[in-house]
C-alpha positions as CSV (number, residue, x, y, z in Angstrom):
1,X,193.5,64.4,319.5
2,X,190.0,63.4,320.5
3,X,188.6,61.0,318.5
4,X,185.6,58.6,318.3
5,X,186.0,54.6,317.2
6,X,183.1,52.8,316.0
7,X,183.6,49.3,315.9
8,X,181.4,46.0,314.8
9,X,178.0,45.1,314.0
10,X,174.7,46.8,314.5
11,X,171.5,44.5,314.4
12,X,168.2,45.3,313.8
13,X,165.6,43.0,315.4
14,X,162.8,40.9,314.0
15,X,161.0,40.3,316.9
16,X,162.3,40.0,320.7
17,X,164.4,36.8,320.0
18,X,165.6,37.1,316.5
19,X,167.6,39.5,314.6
20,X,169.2,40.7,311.4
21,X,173.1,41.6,311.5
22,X,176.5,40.5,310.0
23,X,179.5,38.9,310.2
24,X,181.9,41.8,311.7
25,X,183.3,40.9,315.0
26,X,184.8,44.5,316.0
27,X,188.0,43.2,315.5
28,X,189.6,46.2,313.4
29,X,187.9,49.3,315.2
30,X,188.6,48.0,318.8
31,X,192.3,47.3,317.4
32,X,192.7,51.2,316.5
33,X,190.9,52.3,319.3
34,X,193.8,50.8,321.6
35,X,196.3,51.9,319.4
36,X,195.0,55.5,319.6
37,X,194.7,55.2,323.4
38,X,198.1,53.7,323.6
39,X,199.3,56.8,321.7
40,X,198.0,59.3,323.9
41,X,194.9,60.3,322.0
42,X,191.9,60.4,323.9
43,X,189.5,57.8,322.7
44,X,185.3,57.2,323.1
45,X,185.0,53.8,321.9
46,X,181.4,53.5,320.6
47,X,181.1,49.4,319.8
48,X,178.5,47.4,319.2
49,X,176.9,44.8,322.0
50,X,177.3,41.8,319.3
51,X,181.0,42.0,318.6
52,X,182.5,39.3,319.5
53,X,186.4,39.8,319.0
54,X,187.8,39.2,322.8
55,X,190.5,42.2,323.8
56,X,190.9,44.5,326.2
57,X,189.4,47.7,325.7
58,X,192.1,50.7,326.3
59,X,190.0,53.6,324.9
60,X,189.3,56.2,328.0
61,X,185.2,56.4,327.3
62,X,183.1,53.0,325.8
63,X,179.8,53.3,325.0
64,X,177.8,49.9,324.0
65,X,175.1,50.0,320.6
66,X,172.6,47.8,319.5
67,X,170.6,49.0,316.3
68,X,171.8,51.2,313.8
69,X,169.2,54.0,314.9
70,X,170.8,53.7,318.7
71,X,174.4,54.1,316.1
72,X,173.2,57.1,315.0
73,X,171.5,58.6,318.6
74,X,175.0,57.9,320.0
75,X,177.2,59.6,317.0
76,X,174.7,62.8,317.2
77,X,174.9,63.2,320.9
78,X,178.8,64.2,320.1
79,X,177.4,67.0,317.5
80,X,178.7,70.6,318.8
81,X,181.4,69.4,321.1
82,X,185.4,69.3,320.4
83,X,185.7,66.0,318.4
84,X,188.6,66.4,316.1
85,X,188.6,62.8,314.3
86,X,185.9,59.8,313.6
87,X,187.0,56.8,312.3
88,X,183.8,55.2,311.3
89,X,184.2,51.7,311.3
90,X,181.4,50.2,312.7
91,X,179.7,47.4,310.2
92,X,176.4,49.2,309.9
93,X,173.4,47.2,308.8
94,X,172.2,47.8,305.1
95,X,168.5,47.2,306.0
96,X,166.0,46.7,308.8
97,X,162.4,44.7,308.8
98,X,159.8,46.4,307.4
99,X,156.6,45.3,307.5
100,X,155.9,41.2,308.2
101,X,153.6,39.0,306.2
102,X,151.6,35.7,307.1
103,X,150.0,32.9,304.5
104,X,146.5,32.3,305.2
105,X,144.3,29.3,304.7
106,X,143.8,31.0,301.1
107,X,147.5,31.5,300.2
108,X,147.0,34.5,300.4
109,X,149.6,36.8,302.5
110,X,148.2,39.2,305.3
111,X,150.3,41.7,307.3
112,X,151.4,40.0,310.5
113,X,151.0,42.1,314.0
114,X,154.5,41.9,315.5
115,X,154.9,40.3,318.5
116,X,157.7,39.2,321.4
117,X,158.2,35.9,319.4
118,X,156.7,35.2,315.9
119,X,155.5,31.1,316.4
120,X,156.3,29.4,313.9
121,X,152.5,28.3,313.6
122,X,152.0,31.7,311.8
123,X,153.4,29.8,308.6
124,X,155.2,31.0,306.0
125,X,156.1,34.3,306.1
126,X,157.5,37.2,303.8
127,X,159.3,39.7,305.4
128,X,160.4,43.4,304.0
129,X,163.7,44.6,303.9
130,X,163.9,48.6,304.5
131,X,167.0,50.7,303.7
132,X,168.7,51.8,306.9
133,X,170.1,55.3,306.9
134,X,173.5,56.0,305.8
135,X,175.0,57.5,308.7
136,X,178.2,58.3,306.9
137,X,176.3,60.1,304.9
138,X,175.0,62.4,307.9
139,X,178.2,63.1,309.5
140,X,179.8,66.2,307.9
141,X,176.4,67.5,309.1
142,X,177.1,66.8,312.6
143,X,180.8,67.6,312.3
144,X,181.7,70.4,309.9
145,X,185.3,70.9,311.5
146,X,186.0,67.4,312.0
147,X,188.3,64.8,310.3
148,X,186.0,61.9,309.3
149,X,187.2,58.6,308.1
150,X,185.0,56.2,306.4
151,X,185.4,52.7,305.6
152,X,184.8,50.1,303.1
153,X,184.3,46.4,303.0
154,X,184.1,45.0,299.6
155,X,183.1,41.2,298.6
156,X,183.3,41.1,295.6
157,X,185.2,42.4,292.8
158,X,189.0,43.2,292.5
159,X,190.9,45.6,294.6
160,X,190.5,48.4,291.4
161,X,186.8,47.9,292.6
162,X,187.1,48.8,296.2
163,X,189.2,51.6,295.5
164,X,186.3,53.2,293.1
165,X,184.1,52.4,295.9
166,X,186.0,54.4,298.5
167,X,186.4,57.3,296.8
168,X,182.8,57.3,296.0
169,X,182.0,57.5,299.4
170,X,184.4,60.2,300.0
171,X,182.7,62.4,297.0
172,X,179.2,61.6,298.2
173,X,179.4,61.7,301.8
174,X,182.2,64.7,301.8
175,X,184.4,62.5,304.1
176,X,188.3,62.7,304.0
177,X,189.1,59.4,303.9
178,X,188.2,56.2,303.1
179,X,190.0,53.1,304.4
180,X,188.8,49.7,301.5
181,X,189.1,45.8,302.7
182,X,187.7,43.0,302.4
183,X,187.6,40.2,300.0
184,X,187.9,41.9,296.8
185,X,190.3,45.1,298.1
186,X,193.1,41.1,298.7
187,X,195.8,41.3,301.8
188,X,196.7,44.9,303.8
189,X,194.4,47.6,303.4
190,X,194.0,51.0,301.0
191,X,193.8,54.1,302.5
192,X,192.1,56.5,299.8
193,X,192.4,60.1,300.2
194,X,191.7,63.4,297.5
195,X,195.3,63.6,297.5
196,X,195.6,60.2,297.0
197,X,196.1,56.2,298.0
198,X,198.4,54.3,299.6
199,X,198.5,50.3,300.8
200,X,199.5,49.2,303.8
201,X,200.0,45.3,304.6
202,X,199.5,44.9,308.2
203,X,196.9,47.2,310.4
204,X,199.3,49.1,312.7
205,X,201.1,50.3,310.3
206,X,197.3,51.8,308.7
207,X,196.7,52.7,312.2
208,X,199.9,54.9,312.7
209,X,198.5,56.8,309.3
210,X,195.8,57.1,310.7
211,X,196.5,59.0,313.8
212,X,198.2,61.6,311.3
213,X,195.3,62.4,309.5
């Protein structure tokens, strides 16, 4: 099977020294990426330059991301070649800066030009918060033959939650699976399908389902 892994944050910059990202540290897509290579799959590895989670990386072909635009270049560049499973699951930044505002002498809040570092002498600022594209969302475009798996990292809520959430992505973004963690999906993981759940307590035992799909 040839398959592409995404795996841990992306980050979307503020100016040249500070950025917006999250807490993922890679940990579960670099994981099934090994396990895929160590199964004889061939494996592009796309992860992103701020994971953090320390392991050797088995996958044949590893390509580093920053932002969740580079993400999506990356993902797109694979469009129209043999790709027969993605496992999407990168930790892909709800928002980016918009536009940045300054406090004048007058309180009143001006747009702010952007610069390599904002100095903290600009004062109090306000800074928008754009949507990023859902790149799930984009990838039975790309791939119309392809098996895509999507995950789904829930906070809050109980696991009943996290399951509703996975299957709406599956229905909106005509994936065929959904994989739900996190805080409110508890211990193991859920593996959502049309046909389907099933729980699984530790992660090889999701990644051997996985590499059936």
């Amino acid at each position: 099977m040839n398959c592409i892994v995404t795996a841990g944050p992306t980050f979307e910059p503020l100016d040249d020294v500070r950025r917006l990202t999250n807490f993922s540290t890679g940990r579960l897509g670099t994981e099934l990426a090994n396990f895929l290579a160590a199964h004889d799959h061939q494996v592009t590895l796309l992860i992103g330059e701020s994971a953090t989670y320390a392991r050797e990386l088995k996958a044949q072909s590893v390509k580093v991301f920053s932002t969740t635009a580079d993400l999506r270049t990356k993902l797109k560049s694979f469009a129209g070649k043999k790709v027969d499973a993605i496992f999407h699951a990168a930790a892909v930044n709800d928002f980016a800066f918009g536009k940045i505002f300054a406090q004048n002498d007058a309180g009143e809040f001006t747009a702010l030009k952007t610069s390599k570092k904002i100095s903290t002498r600009s004062g109090e600022l306000l800074v928008e918060l754009v949507p990023t594209p859902k790149i799930i969302a984009e990838l039975r475009g790309w791939f119309p033959q392809t098996k895509i798996i999507g995950w789904k990292f829930e906070a809050a809520g109980k696991r009943a939650d996290a399951l509703r959430s996975a299957e709406k992505q599956i229905s909106d973004c005509s994936t065929d699976a959904c994989v739900a963690n996190g805080p409110a999906y508890g211990k193991g993981f859920g593996l959502v399908a049309p046909d389907g759940q099933k729980h699984f307590v530790t992660m090889d035992k999701l990644f051997a389902a996985l590499s059936n799909v």
